[in-house]
N, C-alpha and C positions, 0 to 999 in steps of 0.2 A: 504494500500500500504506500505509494507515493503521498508526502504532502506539502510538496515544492509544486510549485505553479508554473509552467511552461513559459506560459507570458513574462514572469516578474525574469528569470533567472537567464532565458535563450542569449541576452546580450553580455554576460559574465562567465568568465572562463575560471574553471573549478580545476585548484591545482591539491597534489598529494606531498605532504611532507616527506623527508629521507625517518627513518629509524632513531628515536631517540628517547633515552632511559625516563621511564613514568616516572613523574613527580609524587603520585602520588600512593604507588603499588612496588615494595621493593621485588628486584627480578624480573620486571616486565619492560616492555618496550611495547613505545606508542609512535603513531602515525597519524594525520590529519589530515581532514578533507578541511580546503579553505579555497577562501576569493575575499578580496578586498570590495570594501564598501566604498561607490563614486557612483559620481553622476546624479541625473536629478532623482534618479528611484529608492536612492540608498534607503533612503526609507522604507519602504516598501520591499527592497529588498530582507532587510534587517527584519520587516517585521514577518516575512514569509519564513523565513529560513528559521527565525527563533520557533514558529510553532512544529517546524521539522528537525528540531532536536538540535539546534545551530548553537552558538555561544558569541558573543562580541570582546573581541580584546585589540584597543585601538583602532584602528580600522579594517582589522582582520574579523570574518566571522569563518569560525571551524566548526566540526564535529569530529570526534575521533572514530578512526578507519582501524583499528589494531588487528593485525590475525590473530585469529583466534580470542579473543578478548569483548567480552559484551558490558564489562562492568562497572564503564561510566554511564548510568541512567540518569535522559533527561526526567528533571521533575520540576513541577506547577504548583500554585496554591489555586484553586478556585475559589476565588474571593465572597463571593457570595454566597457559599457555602463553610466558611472556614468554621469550625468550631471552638474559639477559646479553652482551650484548660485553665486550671486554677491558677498557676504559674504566671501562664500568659496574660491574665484578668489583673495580677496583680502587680506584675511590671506597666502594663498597661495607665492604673492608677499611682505608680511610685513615679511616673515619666511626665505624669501630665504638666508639669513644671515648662518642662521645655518647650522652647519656641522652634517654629518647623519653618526656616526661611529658607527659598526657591532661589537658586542663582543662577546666573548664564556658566554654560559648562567652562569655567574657565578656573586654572589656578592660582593660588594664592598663597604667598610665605607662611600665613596660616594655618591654611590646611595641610602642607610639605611639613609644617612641623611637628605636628599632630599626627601625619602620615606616619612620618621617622618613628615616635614613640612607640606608636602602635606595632610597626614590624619588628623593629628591635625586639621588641615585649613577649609578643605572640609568635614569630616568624625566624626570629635572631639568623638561620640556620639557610634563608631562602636568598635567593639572590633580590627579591626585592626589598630586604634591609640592607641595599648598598645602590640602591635608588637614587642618583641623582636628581636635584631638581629639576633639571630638563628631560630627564627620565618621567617623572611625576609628570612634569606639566603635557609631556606628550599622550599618558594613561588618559590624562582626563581630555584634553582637546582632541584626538584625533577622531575619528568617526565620528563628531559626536552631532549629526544631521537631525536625529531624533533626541539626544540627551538631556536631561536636566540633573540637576545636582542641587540637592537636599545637604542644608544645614541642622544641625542639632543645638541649640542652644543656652546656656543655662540663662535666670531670668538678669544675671551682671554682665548677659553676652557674653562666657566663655564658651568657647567652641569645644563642645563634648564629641560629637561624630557626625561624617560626612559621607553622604548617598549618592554616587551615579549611576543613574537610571534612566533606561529608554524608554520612551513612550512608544508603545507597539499599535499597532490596530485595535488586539484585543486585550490591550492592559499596559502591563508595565515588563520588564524586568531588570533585574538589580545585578548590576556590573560588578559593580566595586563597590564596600565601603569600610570603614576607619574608627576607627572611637577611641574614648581616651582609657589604656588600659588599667589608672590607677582607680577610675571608679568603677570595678567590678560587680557591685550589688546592686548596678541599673539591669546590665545583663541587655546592652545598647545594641549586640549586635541581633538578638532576638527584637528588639523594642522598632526599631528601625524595618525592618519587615512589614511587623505590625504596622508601623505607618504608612508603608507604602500599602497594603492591601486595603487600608482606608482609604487612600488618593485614589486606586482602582475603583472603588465603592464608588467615591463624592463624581468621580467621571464617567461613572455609568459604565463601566470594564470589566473583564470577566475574569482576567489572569495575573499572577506575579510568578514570572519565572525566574529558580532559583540556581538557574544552572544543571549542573552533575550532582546525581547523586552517585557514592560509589561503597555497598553494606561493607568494606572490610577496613576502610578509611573514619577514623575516628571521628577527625577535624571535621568532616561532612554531615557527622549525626544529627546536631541538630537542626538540621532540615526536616525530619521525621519530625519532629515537634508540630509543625503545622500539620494538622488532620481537617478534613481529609486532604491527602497530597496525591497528584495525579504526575501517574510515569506514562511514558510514551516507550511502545512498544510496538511488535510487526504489527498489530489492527490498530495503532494511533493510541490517541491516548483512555487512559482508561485508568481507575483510584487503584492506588497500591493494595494490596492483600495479598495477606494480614499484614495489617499496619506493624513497620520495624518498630513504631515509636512506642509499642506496649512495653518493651522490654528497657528501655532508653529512661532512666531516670531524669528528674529536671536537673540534678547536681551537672552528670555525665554532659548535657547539656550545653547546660550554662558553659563548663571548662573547653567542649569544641568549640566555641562560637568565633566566628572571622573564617 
């Protein structure tokens, strides 16, 4: 079951990456399906390709192609369906402090700095805790035809975490985002979600796409947190089952988030 449109995609040429060590499965090796986002469709390219299991990083949109290997699952929140847990009702209400400011996708000494703390914190180990700023400013400017970018901030306007995110046809989905890792008890990178599958709500959208999920990848768990969560599979997409996130305590949670 194809669900790439003919029309969006026939003027974009779809290339294959060489073999290269998974970031995120030790002993594996991954490959990618990609094409750059241009022209006046990007939009529309972007928003086609994220509902066929696509992913956005700069102006690159992939999917991964691995032999043998099924075990990055795209997965969705359907927004109008999502069901709060107890967890999530109560960051919900520990968050409502913060102010949610909209900015043009563009960077800021601000946000780079905020950025740094964050990967050093969580990431120390990744290459992008050695992110230059014009490494940063090119994460958030390139592609960014569709993107907005979500502030978080306390009521003294300190910048607690930042969201970019595409506006799709049928919703949202969340690229990248940052938070400040010394306040841990917000639990911002869950809270942030939550805000964006509001913004889906308030525009009348059906989706927030959260990327890969991948069951043997920690850092990924909690994604399962949002119920119900929709994976996409050979007949499209369809609600996981049984839900990983019965087994997924909030603790386990909270410690993957980012």
């Amino acid at each position: 079951m194809s669900l790439i449109q003919p029309d969006v995609t026939r003027l974009h040429h779809f290339f294959r990456s060489g073999p290269m060590p998974c970031p995120y499965l030790a002993g594996r090796v991954e490959r990618k399906l990609f094409t750059r986002l241009s022209g006046t469709d990007a939009g529309d390219l972007n928003s086609q390709l994220s509902v066929a299991g696509f992913r956005r990083s700069h102006d690159i949109v992939y999917r991964p192609v691995c032999q043998g290997c099924v075990a990055c699952v795209p997965v969705r929140i359907p927004a109008r369906r999502l069901q709060l847990n107890r967890t999530q009702r109560r960051l919900a209400k520990m968050n409502a402090d913060l102010a949610i400011v909209e900015r043009p996708p563009h960077a800021t000494p601000e946000q780079y700095q905020l950025f740094m703390r964050y990967q050093r914190d969580r990431h120390g180990e990744s290459d992008m805790a050695r992110m230059s700023r014009a490494d940063f400013e090119a994460m958030i400017e390139e592609g960014n035809a569709s993107a907005r970018l979500f502030e978080f901030r306390r009521s003294d306007n300190i910048l607690l975490g930042a969201m970019l995110a595409d506006r799709l046809a049928d919703g949202f989905s969340a690229v990248y985002s940052f938070f400040e890792p010394d306040d841990a008890r917000r639990s911002l990178g869950t809270f942030m979600v939550l805000a964006l599958v509001q913004m889906a709500l308030r525009e009348n959208t059906d989706n927030v796409y959260l990327g890969y999920w991948i069951a043997d990848c920690r850092k990924m768990s909690y994604k399962t947190s949002f119920q119900p969560l929709e994976a996409l599979g050979p007949g499209g997409w369809h609600d996981m089952t049984p839900a990983p996130a019965a087994s997924a305590s909030p603790a386990a949670a909270a410690a993957a988030e980012g």
